[in-house]
N, CA, C and O atoms as CSV, one atom per row, in Angstrom:
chain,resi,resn,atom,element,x,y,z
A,1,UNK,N,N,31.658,19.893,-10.299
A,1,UNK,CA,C,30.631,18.882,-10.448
A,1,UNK,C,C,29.430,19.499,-11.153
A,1,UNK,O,O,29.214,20.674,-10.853
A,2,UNK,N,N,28.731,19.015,-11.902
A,2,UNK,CA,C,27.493,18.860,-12.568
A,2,UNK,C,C,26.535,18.884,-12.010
A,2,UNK,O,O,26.101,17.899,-11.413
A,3,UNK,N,N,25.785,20.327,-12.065
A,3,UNK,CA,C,24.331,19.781,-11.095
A,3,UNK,C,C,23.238,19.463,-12.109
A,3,UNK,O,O,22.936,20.034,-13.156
A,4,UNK,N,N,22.726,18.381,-11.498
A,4,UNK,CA,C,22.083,17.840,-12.751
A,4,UNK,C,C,20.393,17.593,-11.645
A,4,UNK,O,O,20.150,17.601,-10.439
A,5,UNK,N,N,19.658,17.419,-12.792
A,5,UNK,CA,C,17.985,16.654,-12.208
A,5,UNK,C,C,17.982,15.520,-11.856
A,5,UNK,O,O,18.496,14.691,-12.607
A,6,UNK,N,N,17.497,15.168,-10.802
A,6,UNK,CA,C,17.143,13.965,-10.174
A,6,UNK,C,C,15.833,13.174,-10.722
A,6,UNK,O,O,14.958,13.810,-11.312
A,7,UNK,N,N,15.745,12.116,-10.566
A,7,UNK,CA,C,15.048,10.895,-11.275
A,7,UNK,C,C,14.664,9.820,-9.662
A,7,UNK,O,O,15.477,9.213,-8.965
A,8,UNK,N,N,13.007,9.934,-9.484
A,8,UNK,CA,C,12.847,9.000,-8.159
A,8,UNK,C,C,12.954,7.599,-8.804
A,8,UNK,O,O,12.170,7.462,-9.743
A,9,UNK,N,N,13.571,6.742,-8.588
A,9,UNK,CA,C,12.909,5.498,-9.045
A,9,UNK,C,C,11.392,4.742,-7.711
A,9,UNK,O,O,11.378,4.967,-6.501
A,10,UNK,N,N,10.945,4.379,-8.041
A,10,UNK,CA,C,9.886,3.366,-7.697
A,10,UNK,C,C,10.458,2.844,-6.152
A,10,UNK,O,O,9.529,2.804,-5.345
A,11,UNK,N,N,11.192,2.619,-5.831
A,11,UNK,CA,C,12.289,1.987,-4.664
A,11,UNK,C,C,12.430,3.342,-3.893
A,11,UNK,O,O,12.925,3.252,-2.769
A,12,UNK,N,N,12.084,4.524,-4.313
A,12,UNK,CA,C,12.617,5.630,-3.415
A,12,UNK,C,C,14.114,6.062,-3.742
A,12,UNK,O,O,14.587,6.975,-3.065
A,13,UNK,N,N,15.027,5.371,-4.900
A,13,UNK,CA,C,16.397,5.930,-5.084
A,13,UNK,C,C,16.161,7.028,-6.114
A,13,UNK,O,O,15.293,6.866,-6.971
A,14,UNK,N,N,16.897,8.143,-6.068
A,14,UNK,CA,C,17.411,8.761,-6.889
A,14,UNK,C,C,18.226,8.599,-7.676
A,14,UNK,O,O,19.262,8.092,-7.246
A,15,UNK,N,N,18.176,8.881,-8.926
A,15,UNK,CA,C,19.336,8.948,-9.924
A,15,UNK,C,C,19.464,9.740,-10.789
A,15,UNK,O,O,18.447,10.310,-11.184
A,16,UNK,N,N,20.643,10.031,-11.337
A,16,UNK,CA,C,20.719,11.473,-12.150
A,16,UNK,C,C,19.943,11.223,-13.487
A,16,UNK,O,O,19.724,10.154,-14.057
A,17,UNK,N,N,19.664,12.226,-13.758
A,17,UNK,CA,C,18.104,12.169,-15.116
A,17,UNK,C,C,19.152,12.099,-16.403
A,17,UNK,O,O,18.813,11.376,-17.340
A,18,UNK,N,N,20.531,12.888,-16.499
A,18,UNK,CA,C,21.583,12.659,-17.619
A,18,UNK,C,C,22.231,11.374,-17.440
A,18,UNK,O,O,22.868,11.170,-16.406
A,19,UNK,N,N,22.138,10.516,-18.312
A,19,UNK,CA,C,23.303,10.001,-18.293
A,19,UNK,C,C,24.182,9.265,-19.652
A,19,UNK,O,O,23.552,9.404,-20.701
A,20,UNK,N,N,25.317,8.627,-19.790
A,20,UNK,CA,C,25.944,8.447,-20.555
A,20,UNK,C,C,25.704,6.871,-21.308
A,20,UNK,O,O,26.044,5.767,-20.880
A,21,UNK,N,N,25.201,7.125,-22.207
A,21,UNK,CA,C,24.640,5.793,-22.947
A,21,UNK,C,C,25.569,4.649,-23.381
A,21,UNK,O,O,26.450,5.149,-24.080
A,22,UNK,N,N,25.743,3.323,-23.261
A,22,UNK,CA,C,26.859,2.745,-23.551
A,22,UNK,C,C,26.398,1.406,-24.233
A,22,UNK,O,O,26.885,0.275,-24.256
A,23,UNK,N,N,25.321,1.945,-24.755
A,23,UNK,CA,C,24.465,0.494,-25.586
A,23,UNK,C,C,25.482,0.873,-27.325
A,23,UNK,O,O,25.863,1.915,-27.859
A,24,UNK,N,N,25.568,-0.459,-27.652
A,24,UNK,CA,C,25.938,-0.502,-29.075
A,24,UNK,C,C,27.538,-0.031,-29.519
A,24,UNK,O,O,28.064,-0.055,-30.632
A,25,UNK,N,N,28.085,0.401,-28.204
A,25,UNK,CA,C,29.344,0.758,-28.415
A,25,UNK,C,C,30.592,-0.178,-28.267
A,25,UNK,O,O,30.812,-0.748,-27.198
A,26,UNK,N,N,31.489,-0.339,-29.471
A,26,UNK,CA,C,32.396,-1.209,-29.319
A,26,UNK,C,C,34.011,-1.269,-28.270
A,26,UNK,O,O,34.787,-0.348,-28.015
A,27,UNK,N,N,34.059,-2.663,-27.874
A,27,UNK,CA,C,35.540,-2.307,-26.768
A,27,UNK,C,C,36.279,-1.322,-26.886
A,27,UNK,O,O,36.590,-0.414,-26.116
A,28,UNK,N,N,36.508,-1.541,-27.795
A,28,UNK,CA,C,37.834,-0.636,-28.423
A,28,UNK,C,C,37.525,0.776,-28.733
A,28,UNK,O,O,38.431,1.487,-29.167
A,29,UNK,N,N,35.915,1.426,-28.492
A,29,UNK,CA,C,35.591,2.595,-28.338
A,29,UNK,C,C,35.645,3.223,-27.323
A,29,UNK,O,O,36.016,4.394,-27.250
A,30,UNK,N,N,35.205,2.376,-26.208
A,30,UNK,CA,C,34.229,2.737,-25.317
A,30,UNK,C,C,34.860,3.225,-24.117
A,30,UNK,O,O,34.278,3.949,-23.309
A,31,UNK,N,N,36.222,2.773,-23.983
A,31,UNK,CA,C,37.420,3.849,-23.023
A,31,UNK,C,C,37.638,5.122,-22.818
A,31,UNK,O,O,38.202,5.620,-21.844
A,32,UNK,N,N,37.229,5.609,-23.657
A,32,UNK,CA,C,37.552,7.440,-23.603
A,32,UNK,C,C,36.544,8.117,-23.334
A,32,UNK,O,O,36.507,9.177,-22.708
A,33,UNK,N,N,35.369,7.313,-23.967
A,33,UNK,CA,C,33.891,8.339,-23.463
A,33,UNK,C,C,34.030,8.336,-22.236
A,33,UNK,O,O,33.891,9.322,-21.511
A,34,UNK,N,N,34.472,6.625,-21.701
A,34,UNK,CA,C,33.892,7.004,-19.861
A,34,UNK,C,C,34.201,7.607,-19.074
A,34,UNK,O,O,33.686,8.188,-18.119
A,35,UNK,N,N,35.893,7.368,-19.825
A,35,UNK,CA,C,36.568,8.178,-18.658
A,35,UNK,C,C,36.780,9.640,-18.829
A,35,UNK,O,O,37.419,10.265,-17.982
A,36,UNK,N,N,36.353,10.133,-19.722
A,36,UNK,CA,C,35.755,11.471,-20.044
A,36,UNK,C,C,34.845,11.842,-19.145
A,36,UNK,O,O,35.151,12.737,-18.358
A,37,UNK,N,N,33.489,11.205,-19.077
A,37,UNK,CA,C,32.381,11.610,-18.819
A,37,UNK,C,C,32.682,11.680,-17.598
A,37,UNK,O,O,32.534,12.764,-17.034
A,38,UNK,N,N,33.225,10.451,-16.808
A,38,UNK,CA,C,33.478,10.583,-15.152
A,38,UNK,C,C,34.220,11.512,-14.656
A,38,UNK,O,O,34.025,12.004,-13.545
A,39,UNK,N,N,35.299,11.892,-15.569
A,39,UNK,CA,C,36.031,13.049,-15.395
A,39,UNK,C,C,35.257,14.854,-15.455
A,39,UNK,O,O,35.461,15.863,-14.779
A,40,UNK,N,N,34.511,14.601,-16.397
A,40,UNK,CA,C,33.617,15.743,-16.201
A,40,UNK,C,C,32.084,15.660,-15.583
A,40,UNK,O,O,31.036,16.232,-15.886
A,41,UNK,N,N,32.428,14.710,-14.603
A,41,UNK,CA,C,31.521,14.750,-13.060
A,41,UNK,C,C,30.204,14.215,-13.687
A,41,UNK,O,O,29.103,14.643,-13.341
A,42,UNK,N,N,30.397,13.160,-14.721
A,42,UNK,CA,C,28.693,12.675,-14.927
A,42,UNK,C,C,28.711,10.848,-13.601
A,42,UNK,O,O,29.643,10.044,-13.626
A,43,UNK,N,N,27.639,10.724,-12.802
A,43,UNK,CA,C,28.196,9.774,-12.154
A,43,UNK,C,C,27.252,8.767,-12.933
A,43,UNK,O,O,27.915,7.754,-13.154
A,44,UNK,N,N,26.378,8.682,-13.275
A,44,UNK,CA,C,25.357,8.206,-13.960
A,44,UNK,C,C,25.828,7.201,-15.201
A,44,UNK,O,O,25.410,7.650,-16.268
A,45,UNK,N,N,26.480,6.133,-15.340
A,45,UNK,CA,C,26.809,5.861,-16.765
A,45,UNK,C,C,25.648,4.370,-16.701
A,45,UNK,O,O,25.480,3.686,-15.691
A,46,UNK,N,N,24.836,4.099,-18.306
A,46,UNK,CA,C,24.363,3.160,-18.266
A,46,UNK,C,C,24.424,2.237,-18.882
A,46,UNK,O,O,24.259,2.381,-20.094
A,47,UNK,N,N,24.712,0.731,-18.291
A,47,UNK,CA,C,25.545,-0.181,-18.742
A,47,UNK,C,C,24.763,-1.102,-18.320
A,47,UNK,O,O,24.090,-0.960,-17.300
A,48,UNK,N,N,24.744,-2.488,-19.269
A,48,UNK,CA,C,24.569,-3.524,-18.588
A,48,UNK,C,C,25.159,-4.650,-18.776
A,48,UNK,O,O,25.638,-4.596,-19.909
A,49,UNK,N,N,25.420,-5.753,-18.247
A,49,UNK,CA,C,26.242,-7.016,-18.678
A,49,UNK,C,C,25.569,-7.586,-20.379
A,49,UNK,O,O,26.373,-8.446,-20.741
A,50,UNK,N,N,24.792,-7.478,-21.154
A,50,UNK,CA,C,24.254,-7.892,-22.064
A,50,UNK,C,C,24.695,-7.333,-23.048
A,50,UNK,O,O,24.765,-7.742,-24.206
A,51,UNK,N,N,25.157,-5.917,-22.392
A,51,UNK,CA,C,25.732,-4.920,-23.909
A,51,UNK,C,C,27.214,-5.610,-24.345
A,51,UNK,O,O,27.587,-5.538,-25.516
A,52,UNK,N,N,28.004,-6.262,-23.346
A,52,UNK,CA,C,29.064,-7.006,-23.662
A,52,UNK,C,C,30.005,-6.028,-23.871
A,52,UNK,O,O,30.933,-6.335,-24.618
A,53,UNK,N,N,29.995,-4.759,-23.323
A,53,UNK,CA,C,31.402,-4.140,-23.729
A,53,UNK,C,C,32.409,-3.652,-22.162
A,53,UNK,O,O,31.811,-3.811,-21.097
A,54,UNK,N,N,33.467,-3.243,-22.114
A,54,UNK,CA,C,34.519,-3.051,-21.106
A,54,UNK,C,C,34.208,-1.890,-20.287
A,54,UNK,O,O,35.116,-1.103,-20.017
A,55,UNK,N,N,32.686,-1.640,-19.740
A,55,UNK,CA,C,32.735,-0.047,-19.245
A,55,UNK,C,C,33.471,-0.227,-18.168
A,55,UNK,O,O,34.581,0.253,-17.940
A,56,UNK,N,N,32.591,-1.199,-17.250
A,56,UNK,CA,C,33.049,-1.916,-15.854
A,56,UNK,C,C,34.488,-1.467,-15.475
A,56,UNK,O,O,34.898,-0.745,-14.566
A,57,UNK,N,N,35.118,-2.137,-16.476
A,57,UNK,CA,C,37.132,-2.176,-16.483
A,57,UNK,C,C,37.329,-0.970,-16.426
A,57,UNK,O,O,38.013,-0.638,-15.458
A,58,UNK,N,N,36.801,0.325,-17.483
A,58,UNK,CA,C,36.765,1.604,-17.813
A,58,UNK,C,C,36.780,2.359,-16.108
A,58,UNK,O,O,37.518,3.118,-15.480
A,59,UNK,N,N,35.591,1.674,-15.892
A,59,UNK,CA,C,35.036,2.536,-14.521
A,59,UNK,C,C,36.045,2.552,-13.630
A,59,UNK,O,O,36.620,3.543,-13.181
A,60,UNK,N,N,36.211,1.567,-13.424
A,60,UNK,CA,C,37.309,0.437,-12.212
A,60,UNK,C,C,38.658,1.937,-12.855
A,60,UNK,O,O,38.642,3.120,-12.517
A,61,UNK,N,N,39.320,1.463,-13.505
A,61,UNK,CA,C,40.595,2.094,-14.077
A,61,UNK,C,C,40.555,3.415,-13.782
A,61,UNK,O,O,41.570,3.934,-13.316
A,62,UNK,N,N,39.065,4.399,-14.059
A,62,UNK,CA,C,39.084,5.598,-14.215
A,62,UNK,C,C,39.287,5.986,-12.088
A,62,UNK,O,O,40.077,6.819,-11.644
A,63,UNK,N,N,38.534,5.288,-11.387
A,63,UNK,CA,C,38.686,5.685,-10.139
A,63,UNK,C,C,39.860,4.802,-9.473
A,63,UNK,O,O,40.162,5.177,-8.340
A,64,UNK,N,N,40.333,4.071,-9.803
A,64,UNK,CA,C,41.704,3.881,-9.216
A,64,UNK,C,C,42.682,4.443,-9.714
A,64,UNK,O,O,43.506,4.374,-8.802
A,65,UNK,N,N,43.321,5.134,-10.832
A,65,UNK,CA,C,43.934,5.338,-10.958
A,65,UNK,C,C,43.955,7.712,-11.550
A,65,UNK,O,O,45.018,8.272,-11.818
């Protein structure tokens, strides 16, 4: 695992200060970074429903299987 810097948010949560950017990236890209990155212990990936791409599925896939 990755020891990485912590980030307080405002709420009192922590979150890792690295993380894996997933703005602007297309479906059909965006499978291998994640499950890369999760694989090499980044837990941090940032996504949101607006970017419109498959991380979610990515994520889902990479820890179930």
């Amino acid at each position: 695992m990755m020891t990485e810097k912590m980030i307080t948010l405002n709420n009192g949560v922590e979150i890792p200060q690295l993380a894996l950017g997933t703005w602007i990236v297309d479906d059909n890209k965006v499978a291998e970074p994640v499950k890369t990155a999760i694989r090499l212990g980044y837990c941090h990936v940032d996504t949101a429903q607006a970017y419109a791409n498959e991380v979610i599925c990515c994520i889902k896939k990479v820890i179930l299987f």
